[in-house]
N, CA, C and O of each residue as an XYZ file, in Angstrom:
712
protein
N       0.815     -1.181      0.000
C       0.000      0.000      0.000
C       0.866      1.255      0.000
O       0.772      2.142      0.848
N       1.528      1.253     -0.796
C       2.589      2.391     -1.337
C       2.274      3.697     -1.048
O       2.874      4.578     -0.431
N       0.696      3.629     -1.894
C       0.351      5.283     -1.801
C       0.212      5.740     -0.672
O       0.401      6.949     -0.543
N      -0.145      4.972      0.464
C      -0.455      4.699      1.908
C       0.218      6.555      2.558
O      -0.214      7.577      3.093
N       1.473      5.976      2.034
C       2.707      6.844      2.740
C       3.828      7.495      1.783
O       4.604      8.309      2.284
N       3.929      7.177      0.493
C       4.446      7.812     -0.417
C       4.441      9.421     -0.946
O       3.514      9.955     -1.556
N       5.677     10.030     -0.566
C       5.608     11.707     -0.835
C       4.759     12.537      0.402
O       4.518     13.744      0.368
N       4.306     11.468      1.660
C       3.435     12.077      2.704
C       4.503     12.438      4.074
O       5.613     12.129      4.507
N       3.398     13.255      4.379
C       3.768     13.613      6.245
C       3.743     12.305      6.773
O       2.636     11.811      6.558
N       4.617     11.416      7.468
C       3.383     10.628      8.663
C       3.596     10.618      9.839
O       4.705     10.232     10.209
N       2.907     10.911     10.522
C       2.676     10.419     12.065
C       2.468      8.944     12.658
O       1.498      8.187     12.640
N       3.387      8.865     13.035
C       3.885      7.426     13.906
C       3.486      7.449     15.157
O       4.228      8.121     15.874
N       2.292      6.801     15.862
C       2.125      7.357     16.960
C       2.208      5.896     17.924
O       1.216      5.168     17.959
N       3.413      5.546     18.666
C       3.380      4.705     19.166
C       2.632      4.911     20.855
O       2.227      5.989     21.289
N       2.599      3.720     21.529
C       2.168      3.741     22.906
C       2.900      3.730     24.268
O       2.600      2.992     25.206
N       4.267      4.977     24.252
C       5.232      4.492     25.478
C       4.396      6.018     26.259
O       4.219      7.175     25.877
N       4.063      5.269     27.463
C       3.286      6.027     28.471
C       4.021      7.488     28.684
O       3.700      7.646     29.862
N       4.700      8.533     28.393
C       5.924      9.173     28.454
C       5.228     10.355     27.137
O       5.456     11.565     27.165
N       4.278      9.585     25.939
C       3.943     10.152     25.139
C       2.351     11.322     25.797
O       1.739     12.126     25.094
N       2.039     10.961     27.519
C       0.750     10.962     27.713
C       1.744     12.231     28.667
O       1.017     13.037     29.248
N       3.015     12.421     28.829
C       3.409     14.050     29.176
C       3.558     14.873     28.554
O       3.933     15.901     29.119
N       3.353     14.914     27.012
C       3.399     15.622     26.054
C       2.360     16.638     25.682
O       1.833     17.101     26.694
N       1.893     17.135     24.567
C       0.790     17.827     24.300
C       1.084     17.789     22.723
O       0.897     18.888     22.199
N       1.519     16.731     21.805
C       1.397     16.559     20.068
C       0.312     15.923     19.665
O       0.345     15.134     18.720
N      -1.090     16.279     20.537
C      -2.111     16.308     19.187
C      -2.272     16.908     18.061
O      -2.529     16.335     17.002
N      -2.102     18.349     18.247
C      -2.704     19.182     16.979
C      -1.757     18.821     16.312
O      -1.998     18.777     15.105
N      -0.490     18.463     16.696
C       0.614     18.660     15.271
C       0.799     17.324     15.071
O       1.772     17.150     14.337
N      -0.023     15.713     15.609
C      -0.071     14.469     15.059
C      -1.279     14.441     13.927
O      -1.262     13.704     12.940
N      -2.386     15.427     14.267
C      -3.131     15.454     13.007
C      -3.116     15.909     12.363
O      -3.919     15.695     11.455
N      -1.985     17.149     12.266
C      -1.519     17.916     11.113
C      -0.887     17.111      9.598
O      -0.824     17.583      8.462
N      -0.495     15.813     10.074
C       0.216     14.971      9.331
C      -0.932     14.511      8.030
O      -2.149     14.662      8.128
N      -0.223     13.928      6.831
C      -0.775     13.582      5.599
C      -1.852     12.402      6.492
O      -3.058     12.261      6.694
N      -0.561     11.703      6.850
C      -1.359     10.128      7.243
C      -1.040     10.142      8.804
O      -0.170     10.840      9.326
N      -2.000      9.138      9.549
C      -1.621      9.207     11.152
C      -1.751      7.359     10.890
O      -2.431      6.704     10.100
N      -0.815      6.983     11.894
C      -0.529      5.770     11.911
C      -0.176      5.709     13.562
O       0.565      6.379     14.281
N      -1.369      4.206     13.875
C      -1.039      4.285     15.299
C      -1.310      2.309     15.177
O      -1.665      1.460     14.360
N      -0.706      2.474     17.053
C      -0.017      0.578     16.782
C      -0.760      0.202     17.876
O      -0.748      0.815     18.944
N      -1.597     -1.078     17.578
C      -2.536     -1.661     19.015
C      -3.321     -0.791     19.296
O      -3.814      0.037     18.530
N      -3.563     -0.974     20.905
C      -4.623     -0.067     21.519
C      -4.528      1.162     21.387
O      -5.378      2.009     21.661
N      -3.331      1.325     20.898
C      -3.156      3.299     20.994
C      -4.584      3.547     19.371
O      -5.157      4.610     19.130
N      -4.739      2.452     18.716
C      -5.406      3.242     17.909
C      -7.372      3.160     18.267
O      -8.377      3.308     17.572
N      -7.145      2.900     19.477
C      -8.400      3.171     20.041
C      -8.769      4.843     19.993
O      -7.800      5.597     20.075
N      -9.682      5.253     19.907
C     -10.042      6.640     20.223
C     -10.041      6.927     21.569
O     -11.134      6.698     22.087
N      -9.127      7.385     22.380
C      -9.077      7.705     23.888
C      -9.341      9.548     23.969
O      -8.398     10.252     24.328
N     -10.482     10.083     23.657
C     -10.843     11.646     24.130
C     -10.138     12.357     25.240
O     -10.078     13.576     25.404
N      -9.666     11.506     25.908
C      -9.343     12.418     27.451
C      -8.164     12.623     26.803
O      -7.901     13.821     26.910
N      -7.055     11.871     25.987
C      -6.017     12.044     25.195
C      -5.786     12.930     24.289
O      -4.670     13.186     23.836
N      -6.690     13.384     24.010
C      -6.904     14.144     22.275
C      -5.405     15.088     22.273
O      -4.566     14.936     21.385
N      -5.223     16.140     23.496
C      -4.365     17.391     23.646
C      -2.960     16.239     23.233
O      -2.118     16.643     22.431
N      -2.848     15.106     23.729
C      -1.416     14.303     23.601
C      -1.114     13.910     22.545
O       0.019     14.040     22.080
N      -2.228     13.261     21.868
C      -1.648     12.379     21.048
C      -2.876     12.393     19.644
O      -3.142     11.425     18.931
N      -3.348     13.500     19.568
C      -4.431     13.725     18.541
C      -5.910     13.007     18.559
O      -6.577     12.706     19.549
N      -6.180     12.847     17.360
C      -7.792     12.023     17.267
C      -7.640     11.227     15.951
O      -8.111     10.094     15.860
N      -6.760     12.023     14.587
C      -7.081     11.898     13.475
C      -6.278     10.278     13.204
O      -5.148     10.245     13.692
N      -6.735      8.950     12.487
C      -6.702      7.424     12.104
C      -6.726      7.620     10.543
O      -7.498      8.016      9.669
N      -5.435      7.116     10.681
C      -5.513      6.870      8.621
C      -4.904      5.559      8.892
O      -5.806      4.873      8.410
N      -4.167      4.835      9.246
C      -3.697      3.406      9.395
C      -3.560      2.908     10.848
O      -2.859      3.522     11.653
N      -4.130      1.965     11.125
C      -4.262      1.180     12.041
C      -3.459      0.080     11.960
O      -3.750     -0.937     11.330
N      -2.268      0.287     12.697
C      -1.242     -1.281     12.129
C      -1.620     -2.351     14.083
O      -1.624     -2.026     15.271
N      -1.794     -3.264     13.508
C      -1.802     -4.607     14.994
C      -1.016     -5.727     14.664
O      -0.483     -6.195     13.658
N      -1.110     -5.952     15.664
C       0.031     -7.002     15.698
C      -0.868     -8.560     15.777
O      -0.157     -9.555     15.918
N      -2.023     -8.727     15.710
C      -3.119     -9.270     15.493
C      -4.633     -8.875     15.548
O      -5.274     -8.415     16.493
N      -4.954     -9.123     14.509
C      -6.400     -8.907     14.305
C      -7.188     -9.826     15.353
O      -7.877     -9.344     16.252
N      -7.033    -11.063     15.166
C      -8.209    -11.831     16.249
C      -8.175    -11.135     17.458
O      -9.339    -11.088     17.854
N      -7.165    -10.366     18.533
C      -6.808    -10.114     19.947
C      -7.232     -8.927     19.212
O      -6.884     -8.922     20.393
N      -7.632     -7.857     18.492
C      -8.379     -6.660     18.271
C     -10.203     -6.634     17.497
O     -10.791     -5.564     17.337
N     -10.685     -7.672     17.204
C     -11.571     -7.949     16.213
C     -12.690     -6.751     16.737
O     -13.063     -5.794     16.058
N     -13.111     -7.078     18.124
C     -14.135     -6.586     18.855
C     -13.966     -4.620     18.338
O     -15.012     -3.973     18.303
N     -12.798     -4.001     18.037
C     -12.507     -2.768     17.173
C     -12.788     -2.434     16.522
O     -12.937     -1.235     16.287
N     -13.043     -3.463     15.783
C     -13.030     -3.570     13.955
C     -14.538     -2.636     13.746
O     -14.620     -2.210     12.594
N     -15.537     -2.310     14.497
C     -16.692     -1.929     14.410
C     -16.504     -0.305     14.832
O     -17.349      0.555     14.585
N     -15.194     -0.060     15.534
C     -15.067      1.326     16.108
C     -15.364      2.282     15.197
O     -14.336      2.532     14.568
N     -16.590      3.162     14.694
C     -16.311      4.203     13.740
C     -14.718      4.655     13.516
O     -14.087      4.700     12.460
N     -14.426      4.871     14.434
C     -12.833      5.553     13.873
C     -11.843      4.463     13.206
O     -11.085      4.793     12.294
N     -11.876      3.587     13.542
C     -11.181      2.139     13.002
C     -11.750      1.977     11.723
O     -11.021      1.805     10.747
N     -12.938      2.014     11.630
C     -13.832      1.411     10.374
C     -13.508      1.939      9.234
O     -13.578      1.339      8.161
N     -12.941      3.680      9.457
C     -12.768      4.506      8.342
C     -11.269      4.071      7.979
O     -10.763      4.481      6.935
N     -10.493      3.146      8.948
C      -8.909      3.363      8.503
C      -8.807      2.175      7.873
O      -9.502      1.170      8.020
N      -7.476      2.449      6.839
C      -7.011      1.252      6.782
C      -6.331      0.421      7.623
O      -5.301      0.878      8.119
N      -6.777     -1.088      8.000
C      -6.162     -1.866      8.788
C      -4.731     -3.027      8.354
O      -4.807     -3.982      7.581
N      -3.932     -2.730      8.853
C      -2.079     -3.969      8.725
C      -2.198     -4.780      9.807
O      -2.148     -4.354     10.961
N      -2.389     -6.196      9.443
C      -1.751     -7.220     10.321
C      -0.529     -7.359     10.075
O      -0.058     -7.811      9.031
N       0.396     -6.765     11.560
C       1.911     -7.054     11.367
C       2.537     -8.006     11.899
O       3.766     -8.075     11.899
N       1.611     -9.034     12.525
C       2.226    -10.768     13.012
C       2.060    -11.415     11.366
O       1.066    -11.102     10.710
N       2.932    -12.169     10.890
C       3.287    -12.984      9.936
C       2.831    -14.522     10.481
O       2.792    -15.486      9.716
N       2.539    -14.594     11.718
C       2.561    -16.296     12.498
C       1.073    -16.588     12.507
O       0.803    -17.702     12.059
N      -0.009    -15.819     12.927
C      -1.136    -16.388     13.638
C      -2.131    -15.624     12.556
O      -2.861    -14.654     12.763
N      -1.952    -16.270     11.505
C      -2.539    -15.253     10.285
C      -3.487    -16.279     10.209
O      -2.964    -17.332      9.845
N      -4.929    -16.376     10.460
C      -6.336    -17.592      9.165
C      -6.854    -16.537      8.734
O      -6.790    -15.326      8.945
N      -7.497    -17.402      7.944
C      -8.554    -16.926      6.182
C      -9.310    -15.878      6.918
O      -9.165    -14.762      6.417
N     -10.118    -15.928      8.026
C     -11.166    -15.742      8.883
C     -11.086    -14.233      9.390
O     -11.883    -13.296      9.451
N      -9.828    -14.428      9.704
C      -9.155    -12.579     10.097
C      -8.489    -11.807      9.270
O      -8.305    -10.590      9.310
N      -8.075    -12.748      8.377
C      -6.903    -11.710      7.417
C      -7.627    -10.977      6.502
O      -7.074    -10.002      5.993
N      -9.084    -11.338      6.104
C      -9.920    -10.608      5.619
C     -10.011     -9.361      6.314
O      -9.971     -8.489      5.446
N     -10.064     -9.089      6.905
C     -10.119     -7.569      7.723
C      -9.226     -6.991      7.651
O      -9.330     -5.921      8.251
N      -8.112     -7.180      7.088
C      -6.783     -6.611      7.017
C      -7.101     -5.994      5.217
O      -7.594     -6.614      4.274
N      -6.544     -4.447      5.293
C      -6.190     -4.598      4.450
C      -5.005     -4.450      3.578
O      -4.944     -3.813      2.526
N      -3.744     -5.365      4.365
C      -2.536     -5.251      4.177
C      -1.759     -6.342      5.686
O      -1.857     -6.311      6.913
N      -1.145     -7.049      4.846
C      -0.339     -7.747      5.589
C       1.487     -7.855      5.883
O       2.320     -8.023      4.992
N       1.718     -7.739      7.043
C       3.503     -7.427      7.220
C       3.837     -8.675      6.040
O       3.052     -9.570      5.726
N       4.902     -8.510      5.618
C       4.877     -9.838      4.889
C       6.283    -11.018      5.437
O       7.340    -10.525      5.832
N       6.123    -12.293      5.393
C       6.841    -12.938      6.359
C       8.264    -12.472      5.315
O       9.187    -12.156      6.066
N       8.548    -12.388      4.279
C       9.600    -11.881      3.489
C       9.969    -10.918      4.242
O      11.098    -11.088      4.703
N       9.200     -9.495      4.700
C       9.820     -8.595      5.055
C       9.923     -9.022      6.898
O      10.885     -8.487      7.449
N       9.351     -9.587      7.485
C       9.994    -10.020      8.720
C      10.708    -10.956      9.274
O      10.950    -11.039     10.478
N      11.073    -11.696      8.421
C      13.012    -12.595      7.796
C      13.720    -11.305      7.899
O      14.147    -11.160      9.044
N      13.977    -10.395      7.183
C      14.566     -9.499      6.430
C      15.002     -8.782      7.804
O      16.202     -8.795      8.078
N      13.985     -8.078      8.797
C      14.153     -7.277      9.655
C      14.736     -8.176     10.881
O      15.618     -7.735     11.618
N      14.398     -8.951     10.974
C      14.641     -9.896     12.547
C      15.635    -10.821     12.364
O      15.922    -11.552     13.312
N      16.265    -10.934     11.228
C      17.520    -11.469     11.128
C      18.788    -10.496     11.421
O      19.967    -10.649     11.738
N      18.116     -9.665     11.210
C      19.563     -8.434     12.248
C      18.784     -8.098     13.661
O      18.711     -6.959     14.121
N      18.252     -9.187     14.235
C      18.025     -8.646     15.658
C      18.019    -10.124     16.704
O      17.672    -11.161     16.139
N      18.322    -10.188     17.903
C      18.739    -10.933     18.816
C      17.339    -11.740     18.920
O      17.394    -12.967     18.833
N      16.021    -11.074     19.113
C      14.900    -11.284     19.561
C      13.792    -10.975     18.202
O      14.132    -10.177     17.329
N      12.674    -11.576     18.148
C      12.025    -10.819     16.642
C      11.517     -9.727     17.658
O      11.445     -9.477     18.862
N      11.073     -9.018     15.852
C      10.678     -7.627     16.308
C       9.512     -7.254     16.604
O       8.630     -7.966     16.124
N       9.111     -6.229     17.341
C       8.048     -5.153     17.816
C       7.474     -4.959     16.780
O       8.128     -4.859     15.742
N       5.641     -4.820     16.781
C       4.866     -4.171     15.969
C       5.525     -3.172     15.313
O       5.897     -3.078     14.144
N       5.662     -1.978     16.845
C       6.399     -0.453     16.046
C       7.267     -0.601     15.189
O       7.234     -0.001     14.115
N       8.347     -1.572     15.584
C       9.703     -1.736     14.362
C       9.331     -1.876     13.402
O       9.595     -1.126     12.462
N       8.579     -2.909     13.332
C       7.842     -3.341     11.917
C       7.011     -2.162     11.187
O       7.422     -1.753     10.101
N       6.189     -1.773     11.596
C       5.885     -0.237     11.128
C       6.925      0.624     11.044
O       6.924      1.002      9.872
N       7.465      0.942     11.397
C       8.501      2.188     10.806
C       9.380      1.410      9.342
O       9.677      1.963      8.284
N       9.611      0.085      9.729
C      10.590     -0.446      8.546
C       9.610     -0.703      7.280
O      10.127     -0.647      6.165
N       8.393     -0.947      7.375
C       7.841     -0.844      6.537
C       7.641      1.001      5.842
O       8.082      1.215      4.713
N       7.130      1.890      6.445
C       6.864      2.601      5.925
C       8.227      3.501      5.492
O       8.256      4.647      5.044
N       9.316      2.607      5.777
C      10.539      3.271      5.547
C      10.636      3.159      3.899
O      10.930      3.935      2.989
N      10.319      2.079      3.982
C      10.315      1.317      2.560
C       9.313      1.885      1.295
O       9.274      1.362      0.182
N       8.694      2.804      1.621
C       7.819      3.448      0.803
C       7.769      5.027      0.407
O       6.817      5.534     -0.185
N       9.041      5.791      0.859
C       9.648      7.053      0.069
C       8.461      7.790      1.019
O       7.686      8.502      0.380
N       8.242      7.702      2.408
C       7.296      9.078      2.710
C       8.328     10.457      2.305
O       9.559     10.437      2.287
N       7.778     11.181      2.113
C       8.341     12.681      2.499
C       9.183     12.898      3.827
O      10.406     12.992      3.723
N       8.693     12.965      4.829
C       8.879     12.833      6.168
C       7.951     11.989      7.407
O       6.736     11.793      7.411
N       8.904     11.604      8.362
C       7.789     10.416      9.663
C       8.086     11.187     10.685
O       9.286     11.381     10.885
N       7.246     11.729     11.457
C       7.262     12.152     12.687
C       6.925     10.561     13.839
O       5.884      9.905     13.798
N       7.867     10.338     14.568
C       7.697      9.150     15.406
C       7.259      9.968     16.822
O       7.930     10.917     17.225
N       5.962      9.450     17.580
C       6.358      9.660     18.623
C       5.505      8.755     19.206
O       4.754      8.004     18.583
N       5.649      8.842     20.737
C       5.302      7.484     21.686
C       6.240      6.156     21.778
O       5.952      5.080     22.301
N       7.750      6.633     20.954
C       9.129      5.315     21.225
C       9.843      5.469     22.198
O      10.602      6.391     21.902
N      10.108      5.044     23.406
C      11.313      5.469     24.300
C      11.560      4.127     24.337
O      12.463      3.873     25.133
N      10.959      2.846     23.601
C      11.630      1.530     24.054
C      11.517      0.813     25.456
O      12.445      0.156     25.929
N      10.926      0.902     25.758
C      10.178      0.559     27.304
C      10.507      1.320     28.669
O      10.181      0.945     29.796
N      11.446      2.830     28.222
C      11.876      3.531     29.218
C      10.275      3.794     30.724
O      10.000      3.727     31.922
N       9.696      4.136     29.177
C       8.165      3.783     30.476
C       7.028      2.460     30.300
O       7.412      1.589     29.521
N       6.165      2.317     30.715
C       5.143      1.219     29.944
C       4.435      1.641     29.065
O       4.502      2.870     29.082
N       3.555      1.165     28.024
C       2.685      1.545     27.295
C       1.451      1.930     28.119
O       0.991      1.360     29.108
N       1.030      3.009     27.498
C       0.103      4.210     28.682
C      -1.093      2.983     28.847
O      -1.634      2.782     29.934
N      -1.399      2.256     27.713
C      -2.777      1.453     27.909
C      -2.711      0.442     29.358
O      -3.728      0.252     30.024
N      -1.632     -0.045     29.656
C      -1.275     -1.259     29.934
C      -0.399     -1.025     31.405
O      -0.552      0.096     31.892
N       0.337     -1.796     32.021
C       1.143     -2.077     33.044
C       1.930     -3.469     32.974
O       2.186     -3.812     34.128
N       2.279     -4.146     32.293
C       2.991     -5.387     32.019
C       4.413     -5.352     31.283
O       4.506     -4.667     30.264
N       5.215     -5.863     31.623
C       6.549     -5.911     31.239
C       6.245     -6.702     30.140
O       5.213     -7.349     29.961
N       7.589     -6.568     29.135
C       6.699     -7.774     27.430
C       8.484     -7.754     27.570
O       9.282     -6.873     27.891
N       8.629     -9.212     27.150
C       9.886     -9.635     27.465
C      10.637    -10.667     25.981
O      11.645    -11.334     25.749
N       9.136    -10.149     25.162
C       9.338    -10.808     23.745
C      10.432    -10.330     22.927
O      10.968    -11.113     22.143
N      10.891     -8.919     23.041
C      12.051     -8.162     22.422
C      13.073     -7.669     23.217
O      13.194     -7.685     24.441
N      13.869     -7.178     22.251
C      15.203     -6.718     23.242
C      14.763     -5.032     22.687
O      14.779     -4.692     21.504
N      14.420     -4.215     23.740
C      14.283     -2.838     23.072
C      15.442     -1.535     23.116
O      15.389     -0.382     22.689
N      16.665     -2.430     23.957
C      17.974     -1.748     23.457
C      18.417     -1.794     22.119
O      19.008     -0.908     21.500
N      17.989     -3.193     21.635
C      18.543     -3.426     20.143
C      17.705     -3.165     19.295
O      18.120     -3.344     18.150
N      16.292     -2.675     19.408
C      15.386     -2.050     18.691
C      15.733     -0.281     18.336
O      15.704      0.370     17.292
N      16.059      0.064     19.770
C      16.366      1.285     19.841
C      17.742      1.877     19.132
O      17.682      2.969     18.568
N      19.030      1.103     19.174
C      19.875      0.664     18.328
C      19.757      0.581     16.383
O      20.514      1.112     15.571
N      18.688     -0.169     16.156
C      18.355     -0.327     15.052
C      17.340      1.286     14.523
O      17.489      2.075     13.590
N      16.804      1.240     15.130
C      16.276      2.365     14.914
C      16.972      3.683     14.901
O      16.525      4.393     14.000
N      17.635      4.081     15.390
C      18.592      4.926     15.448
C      19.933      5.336     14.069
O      20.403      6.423     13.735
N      20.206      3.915     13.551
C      21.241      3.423     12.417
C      20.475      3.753     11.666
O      20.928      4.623     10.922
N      18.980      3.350     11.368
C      18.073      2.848     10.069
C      17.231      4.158      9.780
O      16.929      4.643      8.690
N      17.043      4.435     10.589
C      15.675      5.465     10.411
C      15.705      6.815     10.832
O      14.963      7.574     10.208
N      16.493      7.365     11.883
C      16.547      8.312     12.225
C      17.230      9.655     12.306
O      17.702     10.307     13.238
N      17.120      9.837     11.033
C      17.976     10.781      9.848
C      17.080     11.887      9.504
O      16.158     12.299     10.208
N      17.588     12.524      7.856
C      16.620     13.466      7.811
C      15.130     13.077      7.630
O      14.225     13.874      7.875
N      14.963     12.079      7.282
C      13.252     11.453      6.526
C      12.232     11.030      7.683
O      11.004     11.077      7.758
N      13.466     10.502      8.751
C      12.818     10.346     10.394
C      13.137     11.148     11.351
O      14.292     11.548     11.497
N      12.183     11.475     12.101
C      12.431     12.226     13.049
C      11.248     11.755     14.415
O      10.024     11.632     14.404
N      12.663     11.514     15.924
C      11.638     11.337     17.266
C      11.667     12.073     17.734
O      12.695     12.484     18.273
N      10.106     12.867     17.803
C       9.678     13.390     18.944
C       9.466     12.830     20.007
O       8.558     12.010     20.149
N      10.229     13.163     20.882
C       9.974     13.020     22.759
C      10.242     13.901     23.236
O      10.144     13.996     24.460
């Protein structure tokens, strides 16, 4: 989905609790496209001043563990990315309209200790598609928890995410706001 992000603004709006001391709504919906990961792309109102309102891509890391969403007016209007390659049936992937592809998550997680994070996977994808510019924000790599949540996730290494991210992406075309 090329055009998705091609020649655009985008807003990367990840979920590190750290993003909920901020105040980049108005200037996350200022963006061409807004792209948010998991629960962050719930509509949370009390949030709006932090982290905006405006949904143009909805990337998850599974559809079945989000389905009950899929009905959210604000969800309904976006386009939806399943970015797990593993726990993909016929049944859910229909709701997607765009899948990480296991090609491109070989590709990324073979330079990493642990596989990768939704977010990684979103940024390396949309790296891959000539935006204009990515405004990232909500990454500190687990410096805090994800604002939704309280659980440690012990599936990645987010020094070596943060690492990778840093080498790969965070130049003139990327840029983190924190």
């Amino acid at each position: 989905m090329k055009e998705w992000f091609e020649g655009k603004t985008v807003a990367v709006v990840g979920n590190a609790a750290s993003l909920i001391e901020k105040k980049y709504g108005e200037e996350i919906d200022t963006a061409d496209a807004v792209v948010r990961i998991n629960r962050g792309g719930y509509r949370f109102p009390q949030f709006e001043k932090q982290m905006g309102k405006k949904l143009n891509v909805w990337c998850v890391q599974n559809i079945r563990q989000n389905k009950k969403w899929i009905q959210n007016p604000l969800i309904k209007s976006a386009h939806i990315m399943q970015m797990d390659t593993i726990d993909i049936s016929p049944q859910f992937i229909e709701m997607a309209d765009m899948v990480f592809t296991k090609k491109d998550r070989h590709a990324l997680d073979k330079s990493l200790l642990k596989k990768s994070s939704t977010g990684l996977r979103v940024l390396y994808y949309i790296a891959k598609h000539n935006p204009e510019k990515v405004f990232v924000y909500g990454f500190d790599w687990k410096e805090t928890y994800s604002w939704h949540e309280k659980r440690k996730c012990i599936a990645h290494n987010f020094e070596e995410e943060k690492k990778y991210c840093y080498d790969n992406f965070f130049n003139n075309q990327f840029e983190l706001r924190n």
